[in-house]
C-alpha positions as CSV (number, residue, x, y, z in Angstrom):
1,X,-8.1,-10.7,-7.3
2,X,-10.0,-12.9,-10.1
3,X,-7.3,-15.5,-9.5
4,X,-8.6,-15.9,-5.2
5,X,-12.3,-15.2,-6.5
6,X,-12.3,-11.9,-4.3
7,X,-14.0,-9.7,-7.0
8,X,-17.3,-9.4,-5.1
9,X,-18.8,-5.8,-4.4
10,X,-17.5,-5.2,-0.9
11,X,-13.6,-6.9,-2.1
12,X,-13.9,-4.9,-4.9
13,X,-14.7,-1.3,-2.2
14,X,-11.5,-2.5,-0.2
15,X,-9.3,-2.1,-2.9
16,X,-10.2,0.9,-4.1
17,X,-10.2,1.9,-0.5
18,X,-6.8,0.6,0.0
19,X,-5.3,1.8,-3.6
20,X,-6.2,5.6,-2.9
21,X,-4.6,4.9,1.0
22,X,-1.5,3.8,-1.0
23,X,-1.4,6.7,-3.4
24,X,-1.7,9.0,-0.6
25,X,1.3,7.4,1.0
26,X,2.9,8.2,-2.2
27,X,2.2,11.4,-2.4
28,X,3.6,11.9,1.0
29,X,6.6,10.4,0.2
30,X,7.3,12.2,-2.7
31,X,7.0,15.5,-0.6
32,X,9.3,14.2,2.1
33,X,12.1,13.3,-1.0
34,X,11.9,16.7,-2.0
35,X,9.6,16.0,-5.0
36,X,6.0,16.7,-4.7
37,X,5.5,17.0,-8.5
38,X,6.0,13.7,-9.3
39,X,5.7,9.9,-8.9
40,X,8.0,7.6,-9.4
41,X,9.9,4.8,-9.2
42,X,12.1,6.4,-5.9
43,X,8.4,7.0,-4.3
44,X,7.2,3.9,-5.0
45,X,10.1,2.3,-3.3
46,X,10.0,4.7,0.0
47,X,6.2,3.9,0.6
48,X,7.0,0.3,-0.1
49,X,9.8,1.2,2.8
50,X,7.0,2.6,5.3
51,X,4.8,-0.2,4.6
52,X,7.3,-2.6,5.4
53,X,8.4,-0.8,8.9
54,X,5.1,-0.3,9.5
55,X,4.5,-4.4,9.2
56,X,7.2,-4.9,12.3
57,X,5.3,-2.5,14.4
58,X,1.7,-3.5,13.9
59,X,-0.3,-6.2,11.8
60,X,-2.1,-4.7,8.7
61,X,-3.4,-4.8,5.3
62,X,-4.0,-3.1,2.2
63,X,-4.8,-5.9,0.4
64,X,-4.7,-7.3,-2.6
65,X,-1.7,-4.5,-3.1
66,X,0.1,-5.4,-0.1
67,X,-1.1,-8.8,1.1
68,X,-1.2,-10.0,4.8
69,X,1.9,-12.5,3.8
70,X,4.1,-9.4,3.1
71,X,3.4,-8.4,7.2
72,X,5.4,-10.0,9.9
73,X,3.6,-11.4,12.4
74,X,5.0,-12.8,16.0
């Protein structure tokens, strides 16, 4: 974020915003693998599964942890 100068107050709202949207798509992964006590590094990579299935179906962000360039647009 310091490196595209996006650290002002409503940049730094969105990624908090998009960090706890992430963790709660963790957290529901981790229940669907059976798992709901942990996170690790089999969560991390079945949210980072959704998001990417979710990026063919519709265009969106949750910058700067998944950045618009990671979404496949048409």
């Amino acid at each position: 974020m310091t490196t595209t100068g996006r650290l002002g107050p409503s940049d730094l709202a969105n990624a908090r915003a998009n960090i706890r949207a992430f963790i709660q798509l963790m957290k529901s992964e981790a229940v669907f693998l059976g798992q709901p006590d942990r996170l690790d590094k089999e969560t991390l990579r079945a949210a980072h599964r959704r998001l990417e299935r979710k990026g063919l179906l519709t265009t969106f962000t949750l910058w700067p942890f998944w950045p618009n360039e990671f979404v496949a647009h048409d």
